[in-house]
Biopython code that builds the backbone (N, CA, C, O; Angstrom):
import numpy as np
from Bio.PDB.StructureBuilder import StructureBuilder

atoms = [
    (1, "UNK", "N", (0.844, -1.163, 0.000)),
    (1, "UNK", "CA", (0.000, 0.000, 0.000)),
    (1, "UNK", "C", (0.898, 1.237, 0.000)),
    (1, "UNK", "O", (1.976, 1.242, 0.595)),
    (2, "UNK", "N", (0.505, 2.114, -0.571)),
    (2, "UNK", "CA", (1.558, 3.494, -0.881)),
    (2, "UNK", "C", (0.299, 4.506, -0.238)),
    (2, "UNK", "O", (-0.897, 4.267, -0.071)),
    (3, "UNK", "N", (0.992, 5.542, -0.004)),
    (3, "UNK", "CA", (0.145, 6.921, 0.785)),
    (3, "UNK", "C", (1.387, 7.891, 0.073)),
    (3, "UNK", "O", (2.616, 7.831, 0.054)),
    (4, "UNK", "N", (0.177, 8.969, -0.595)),
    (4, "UNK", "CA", (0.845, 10.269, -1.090)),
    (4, "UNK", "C", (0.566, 11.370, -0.229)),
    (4, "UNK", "O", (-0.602, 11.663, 0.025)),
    (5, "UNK", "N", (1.784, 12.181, 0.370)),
    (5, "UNK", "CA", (1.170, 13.101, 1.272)),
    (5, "UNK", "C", (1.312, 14.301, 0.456)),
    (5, "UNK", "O", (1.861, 14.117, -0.631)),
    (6, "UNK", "N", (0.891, 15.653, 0.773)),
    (6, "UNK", "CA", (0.340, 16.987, 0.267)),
    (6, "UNK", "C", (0.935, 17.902, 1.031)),
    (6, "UNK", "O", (0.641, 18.290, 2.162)),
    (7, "UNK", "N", (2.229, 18.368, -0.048)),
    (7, "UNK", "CA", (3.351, 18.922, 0.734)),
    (7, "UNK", "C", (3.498, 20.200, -0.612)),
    (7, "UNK", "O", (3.084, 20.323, -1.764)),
    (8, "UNK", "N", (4.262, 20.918, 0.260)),
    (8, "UNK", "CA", (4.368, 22.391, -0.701)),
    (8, "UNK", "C", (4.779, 21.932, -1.915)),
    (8, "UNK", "O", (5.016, 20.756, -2.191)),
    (9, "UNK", "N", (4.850, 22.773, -2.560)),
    (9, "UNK", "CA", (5.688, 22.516, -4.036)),
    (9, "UNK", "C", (7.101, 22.415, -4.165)),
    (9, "UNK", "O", (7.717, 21.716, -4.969)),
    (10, "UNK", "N", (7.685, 23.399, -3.050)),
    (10, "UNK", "CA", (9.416, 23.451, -3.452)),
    (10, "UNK", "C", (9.499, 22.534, -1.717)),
    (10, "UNK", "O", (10.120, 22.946, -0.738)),
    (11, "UNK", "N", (8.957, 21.688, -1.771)),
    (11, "UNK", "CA", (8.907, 20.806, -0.847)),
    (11, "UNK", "C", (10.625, 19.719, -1.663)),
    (11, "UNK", "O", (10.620, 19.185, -2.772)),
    (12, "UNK", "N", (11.759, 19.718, -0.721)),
    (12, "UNK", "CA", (12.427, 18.621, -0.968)),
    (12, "UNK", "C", (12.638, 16.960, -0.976)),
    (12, "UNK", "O", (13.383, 16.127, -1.492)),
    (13, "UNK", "N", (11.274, 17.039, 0.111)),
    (13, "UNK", "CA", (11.187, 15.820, 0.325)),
    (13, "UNK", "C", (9.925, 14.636, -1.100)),
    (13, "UNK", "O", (9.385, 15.254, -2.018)),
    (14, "UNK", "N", (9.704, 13.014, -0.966)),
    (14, "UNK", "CA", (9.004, 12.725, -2.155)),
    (14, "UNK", "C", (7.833, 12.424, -1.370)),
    (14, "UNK", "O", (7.694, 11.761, -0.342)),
    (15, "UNK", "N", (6.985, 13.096, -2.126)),
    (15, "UNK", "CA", (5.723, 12.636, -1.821)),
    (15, "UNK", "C", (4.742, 11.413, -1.078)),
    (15, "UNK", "O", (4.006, 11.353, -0.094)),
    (16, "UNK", "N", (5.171, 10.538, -2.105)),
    (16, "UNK", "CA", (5.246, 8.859, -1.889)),
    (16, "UNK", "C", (5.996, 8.081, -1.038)),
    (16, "UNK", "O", (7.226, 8.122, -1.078)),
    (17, "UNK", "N", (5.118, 7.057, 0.078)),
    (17, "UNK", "CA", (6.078, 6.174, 0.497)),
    (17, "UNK", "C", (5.056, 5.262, 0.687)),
    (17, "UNK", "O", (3.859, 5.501, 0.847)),
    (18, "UNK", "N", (5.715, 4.033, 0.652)),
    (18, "UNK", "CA", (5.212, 2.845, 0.763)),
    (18, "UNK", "C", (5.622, 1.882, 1.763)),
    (18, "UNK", "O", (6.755, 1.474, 2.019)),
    (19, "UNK", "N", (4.140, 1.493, 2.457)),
    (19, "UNK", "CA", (3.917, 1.076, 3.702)),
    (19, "UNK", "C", (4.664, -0.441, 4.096)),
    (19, "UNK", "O", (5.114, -0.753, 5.199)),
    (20, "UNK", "N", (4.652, -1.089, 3.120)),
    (20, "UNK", "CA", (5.598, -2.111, 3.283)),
    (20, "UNK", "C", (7.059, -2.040, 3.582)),
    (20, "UNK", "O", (7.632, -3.010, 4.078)),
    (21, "UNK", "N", (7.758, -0.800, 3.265)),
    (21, "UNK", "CA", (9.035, -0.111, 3.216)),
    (21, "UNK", "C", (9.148, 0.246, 4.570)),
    (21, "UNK", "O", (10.336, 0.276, 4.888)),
    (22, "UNK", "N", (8.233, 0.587, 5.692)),
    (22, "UNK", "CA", (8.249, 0.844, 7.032)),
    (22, "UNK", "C", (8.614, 0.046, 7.988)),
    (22, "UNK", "O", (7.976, -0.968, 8.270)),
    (23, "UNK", "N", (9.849, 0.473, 8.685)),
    (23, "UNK", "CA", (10.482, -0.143, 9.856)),
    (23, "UNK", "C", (9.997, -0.502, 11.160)),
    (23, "UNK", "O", (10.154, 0.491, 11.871)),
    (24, "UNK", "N", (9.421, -1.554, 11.899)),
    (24, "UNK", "CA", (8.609, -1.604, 12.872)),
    (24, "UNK", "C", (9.650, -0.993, 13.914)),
    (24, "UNK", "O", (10.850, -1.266, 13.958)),
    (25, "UNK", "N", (8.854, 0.022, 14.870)),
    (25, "UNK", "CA", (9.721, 0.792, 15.969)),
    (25, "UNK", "C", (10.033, -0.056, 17.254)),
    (25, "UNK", "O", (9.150, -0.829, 17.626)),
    (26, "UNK", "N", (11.094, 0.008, 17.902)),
    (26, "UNK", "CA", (11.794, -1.181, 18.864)),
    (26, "UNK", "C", (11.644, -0.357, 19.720)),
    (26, "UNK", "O", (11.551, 0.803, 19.318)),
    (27, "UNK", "N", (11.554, -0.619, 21.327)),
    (27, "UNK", "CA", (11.675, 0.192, 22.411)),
    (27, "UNK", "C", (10.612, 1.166, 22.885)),
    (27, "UNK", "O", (9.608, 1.408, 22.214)),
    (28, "UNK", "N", (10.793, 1.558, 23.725)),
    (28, "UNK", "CA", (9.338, 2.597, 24.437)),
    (28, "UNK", "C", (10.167, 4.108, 23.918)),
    (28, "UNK", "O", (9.339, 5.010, 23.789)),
    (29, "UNK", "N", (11.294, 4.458, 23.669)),
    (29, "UNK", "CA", (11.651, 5.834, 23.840)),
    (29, "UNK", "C", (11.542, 6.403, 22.440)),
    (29, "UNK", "O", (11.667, 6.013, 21.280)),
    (30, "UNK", "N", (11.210, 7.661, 23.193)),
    (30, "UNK", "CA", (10.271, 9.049, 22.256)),
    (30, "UNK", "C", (11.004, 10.037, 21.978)),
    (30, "UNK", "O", (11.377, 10.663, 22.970)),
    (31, "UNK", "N", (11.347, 10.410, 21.009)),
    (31, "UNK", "CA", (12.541, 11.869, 21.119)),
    (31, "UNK", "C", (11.432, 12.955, 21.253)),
    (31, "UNK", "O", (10.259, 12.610, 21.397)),
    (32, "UNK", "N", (11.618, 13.618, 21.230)),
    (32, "UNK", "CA", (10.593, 14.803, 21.367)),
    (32, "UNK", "C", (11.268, 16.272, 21.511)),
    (32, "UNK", "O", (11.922, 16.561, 22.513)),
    (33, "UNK", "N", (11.053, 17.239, 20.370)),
    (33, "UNK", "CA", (11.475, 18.395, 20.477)),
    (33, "UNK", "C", (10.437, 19.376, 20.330)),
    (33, "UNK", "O", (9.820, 19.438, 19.266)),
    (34, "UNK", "N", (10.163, 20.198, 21.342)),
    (34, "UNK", "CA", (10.044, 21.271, 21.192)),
    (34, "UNK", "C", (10.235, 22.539, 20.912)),
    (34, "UNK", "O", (9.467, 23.500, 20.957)),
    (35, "UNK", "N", (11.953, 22.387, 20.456)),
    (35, "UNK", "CA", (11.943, 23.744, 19.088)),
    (35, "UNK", "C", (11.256, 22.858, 17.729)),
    (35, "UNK", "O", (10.641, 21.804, 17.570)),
    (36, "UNK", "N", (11.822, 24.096, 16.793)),
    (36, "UNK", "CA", (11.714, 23.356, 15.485)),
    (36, "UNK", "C", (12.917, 23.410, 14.753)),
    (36, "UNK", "O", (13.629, 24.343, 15.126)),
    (37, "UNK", "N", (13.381, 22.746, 13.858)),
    (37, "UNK", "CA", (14.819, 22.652, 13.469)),
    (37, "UNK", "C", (14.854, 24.225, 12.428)),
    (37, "UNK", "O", (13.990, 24.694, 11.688)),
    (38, "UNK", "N", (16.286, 24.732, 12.791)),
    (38, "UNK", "CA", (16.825, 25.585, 11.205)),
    (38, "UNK", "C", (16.573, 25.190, 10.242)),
    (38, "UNK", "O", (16.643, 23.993, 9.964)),
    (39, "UNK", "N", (16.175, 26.177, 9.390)),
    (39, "UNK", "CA", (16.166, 25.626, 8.214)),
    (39, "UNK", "C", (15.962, 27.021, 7.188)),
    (39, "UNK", "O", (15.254, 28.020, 7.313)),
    (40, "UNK", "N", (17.016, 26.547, 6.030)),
    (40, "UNK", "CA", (17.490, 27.669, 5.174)),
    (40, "UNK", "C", (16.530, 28.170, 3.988)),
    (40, "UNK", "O", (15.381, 27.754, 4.140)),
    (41, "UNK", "N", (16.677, 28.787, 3.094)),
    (41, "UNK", "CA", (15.414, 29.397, 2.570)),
    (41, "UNK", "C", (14.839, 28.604, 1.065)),
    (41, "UNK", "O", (13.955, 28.923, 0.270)),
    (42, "UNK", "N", (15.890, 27.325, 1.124)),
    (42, "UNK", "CA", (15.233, 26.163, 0.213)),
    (42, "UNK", "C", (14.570, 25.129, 0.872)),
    (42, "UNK", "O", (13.981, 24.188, 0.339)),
    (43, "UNK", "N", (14.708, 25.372, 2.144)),
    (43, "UNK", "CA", (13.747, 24.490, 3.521)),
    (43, "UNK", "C", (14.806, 23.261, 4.208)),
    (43, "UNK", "O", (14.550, 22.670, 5.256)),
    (44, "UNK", "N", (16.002, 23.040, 3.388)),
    (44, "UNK", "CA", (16.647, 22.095, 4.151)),
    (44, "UNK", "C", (17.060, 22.492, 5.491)),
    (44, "UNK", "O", (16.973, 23.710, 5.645)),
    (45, "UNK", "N", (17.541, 21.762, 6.655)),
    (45, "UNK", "CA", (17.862, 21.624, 7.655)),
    (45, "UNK", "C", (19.205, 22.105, 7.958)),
    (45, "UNK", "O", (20.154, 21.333, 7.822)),
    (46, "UNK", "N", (19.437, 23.694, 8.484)),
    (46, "UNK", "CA", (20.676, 23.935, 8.960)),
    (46, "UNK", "C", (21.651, 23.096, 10.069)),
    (46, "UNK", "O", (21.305, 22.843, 11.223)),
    (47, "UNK", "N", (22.961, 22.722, 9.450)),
    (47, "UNK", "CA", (23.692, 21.865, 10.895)),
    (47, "UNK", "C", (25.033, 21.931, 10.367)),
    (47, "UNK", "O", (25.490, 22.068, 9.232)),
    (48, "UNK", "N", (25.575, 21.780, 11.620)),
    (48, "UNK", "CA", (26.870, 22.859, 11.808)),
    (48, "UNK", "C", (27.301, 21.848, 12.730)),
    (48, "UNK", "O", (26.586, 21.090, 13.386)),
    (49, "UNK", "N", (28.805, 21.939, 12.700)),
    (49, "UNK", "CA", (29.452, 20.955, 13.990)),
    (49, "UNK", "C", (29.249, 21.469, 15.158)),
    (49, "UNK", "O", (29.126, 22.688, 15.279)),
    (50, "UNK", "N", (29.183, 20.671, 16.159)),
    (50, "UNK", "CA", (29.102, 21.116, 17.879)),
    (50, "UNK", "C", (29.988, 20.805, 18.041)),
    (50, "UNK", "O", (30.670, 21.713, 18.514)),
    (51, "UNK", "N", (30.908, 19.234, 17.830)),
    (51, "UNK", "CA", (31.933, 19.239, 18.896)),
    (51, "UNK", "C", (32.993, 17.872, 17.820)),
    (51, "UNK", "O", (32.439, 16.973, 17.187)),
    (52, "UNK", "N", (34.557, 18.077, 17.881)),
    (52, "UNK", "CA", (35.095, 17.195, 17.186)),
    (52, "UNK", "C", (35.404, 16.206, 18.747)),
    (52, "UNK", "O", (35.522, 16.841, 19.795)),
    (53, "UNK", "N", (35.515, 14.662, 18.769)),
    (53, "UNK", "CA", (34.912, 13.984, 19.478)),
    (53, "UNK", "C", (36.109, 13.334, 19.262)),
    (53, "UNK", "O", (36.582, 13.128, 20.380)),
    (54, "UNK", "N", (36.940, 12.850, 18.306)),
    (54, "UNK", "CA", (38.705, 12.392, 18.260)),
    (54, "UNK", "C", (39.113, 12.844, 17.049)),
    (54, "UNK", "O", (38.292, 13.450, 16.361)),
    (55, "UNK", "N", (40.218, 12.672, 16.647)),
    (55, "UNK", "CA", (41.193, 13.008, 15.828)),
    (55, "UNK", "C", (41.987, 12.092, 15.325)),
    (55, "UNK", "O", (42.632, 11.437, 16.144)),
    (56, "UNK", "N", (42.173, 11.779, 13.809)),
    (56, "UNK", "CA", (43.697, 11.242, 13.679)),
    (56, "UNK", "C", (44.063, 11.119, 12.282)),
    (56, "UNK", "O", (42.910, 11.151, 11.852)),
    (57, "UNK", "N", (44.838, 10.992, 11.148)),
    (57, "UNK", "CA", (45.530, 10.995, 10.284)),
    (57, "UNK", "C", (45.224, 9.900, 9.418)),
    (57, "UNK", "O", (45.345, 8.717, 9.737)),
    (58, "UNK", "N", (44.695, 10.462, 7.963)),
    (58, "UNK", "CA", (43.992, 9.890, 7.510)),
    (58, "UNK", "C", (44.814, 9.768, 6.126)),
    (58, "UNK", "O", (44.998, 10.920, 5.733)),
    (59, "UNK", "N", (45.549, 8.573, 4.968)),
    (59, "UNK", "CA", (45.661, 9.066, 3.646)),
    (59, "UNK", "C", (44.553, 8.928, 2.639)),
    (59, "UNK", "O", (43.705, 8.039, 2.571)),
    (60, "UNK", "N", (44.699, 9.812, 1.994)),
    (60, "UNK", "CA", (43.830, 9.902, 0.402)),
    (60, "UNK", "C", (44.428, 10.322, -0.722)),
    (60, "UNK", "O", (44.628, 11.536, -0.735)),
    (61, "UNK", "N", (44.782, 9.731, -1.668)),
    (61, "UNK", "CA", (45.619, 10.080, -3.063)),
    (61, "UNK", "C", (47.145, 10.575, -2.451)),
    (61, "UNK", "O", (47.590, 11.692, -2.717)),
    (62, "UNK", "N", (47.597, 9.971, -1.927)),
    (62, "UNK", "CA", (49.044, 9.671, -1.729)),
    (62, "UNK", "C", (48.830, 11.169, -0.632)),
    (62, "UNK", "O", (49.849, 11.131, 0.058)),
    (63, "UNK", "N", (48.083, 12.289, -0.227)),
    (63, "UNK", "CA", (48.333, 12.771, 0.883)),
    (63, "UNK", "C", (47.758, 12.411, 2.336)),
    (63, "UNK", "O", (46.714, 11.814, 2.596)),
    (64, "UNK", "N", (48.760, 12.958, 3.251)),
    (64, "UNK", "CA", (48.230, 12.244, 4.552)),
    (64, "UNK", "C", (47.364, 14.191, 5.603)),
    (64, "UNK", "O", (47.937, 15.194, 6.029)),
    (65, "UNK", "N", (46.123, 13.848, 5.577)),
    (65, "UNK", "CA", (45.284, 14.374, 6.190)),
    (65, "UNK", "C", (44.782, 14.535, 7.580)),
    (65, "UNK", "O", (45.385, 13.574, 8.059)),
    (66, "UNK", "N", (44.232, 14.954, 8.419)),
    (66, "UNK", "CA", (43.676, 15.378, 9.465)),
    (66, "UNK", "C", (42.116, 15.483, 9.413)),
    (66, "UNK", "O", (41.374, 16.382, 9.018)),
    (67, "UNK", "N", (41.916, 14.426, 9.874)),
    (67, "UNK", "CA", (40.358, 14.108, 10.362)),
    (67, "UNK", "C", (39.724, 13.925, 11.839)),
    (67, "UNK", "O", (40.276, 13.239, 12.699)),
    (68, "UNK", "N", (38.764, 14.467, 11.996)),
    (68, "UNK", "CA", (38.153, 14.143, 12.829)),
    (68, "UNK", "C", (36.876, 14.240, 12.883)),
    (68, "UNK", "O", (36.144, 14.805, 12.070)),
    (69, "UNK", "N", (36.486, 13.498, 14.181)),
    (69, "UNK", "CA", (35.289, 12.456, 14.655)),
    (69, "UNK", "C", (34.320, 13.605, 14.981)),
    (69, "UNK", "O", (34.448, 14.258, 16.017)),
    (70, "UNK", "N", (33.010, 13.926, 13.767)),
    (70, "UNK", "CA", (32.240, 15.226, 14.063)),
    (70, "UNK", "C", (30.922, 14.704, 14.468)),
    (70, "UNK", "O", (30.279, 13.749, 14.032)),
    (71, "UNK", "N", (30.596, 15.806, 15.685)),
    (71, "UNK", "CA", (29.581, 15.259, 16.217)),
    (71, "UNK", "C", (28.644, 16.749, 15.573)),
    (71, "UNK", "O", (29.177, 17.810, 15.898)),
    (72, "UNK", "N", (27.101, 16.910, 14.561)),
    (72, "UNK", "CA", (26.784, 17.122, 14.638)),
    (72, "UNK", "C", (25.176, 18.239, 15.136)),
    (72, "UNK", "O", (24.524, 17.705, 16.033)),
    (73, "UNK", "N", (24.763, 19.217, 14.776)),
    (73, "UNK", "CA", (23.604, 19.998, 15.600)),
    (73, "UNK", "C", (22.505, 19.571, 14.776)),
    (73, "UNK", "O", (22.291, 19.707, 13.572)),
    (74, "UNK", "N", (21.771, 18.951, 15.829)),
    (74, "UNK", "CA", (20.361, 18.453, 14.793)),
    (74, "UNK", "C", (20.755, 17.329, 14.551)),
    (74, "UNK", "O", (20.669, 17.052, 13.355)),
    (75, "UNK", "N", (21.235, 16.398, 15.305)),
    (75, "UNK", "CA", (21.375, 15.095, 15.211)),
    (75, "UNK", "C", (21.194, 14.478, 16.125)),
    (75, "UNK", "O", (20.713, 15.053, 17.102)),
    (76, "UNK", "N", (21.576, 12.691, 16.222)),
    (76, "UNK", "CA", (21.763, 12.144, 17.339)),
    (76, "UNK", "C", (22.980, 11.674, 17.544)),
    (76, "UNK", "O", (23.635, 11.189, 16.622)),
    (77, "UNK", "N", (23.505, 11.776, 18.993)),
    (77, "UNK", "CA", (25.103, 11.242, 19.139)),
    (77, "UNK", "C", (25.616, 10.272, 18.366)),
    (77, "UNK", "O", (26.834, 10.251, 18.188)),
    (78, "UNK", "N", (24.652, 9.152, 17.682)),
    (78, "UNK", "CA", (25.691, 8.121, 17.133)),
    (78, "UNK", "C", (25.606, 8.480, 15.666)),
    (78, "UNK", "O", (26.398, 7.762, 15.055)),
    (79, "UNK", "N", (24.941, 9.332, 14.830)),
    (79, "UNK", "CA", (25.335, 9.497, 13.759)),
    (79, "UNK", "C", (26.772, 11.120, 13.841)),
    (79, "UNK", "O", (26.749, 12.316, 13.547)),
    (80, "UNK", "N", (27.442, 10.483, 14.213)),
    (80, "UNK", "CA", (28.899, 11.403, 14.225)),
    (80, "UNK", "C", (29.764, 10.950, 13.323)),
    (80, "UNK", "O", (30.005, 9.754, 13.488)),
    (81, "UNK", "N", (30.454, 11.559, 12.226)),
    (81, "UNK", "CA", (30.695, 11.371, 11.183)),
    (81, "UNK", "C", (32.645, 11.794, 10.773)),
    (81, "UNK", "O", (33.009, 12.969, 10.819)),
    (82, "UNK", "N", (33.321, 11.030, 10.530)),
    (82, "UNK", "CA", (34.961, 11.289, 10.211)),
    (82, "UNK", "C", (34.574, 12.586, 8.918)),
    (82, "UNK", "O", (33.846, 12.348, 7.954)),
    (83, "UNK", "N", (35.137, 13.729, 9.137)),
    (83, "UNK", "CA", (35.190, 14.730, 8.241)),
    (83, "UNK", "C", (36.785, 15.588, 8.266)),
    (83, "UNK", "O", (37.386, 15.800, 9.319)),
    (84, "UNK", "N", (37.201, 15.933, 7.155)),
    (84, "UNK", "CA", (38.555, 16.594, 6.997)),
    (84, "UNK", "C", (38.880, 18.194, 7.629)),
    (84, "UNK", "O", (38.938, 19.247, 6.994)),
    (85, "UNK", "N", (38.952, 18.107, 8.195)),
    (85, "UNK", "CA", (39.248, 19.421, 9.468)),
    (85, "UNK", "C", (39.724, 20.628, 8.648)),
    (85, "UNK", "O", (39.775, 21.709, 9.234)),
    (86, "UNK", "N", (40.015, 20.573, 7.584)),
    (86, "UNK", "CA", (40.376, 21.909, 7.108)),
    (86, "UNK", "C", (39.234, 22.056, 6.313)),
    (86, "UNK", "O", (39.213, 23.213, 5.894)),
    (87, "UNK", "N", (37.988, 21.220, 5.795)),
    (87, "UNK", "CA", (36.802, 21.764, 4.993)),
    (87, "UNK", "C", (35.895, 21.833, 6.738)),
    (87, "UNK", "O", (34.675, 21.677, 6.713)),
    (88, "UNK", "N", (36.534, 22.047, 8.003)),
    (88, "UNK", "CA", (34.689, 22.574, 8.568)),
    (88, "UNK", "C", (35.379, 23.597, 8.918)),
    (88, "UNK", "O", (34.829, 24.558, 9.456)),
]
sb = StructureBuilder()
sb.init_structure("model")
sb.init_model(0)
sb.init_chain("A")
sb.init_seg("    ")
for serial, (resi, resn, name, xyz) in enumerate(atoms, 1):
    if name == "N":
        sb.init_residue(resn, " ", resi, " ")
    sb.init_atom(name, np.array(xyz, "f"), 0.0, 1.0, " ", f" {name:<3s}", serial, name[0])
structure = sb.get_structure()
């Protein structure tokens, strides 16, 4: 079964999803926010690093780099992500 929802036009997200495609939810816990997230004037979700979480030396195409362990705003702690410290 598919459900189309009725979303703006310069809406980024797709319309369509299908109910078989839905993940049954595990556990009793509820996130719950009462702000509402940033969001820029094409509607995506502003996020910015909060906090680098480790560090260490990374190669790519024969140079050796500086990465670290980014913990996201508007996320949850375990999606923290290895990013190259001189692009944040």
């Amino acid at each position: 079964m598919a459900y189309k929802l009725i979303l703006l036009e310069k809406s980024s997200v797709h319309p369509v999803f299908h109910v078989s495609l839905l993940k049954k939810k595990v556990g009793y816990a509820a996130v719950v926010s009462s702000a509402l997230l940033e969001a820029d004037e094409t509607g995506r979700i502003i996020i910015c690093h909060i906090a680098i979480l480790d560090i260490k030396l990374m190669k790519k195409d024969n140079k050796v780099m500086l990465v670290g362990l980014t913990q996201w705003s508007n996320s949850f702690p375990e999606d923290v992500t290895w990013k190259e410290l001189e692009k944040i």
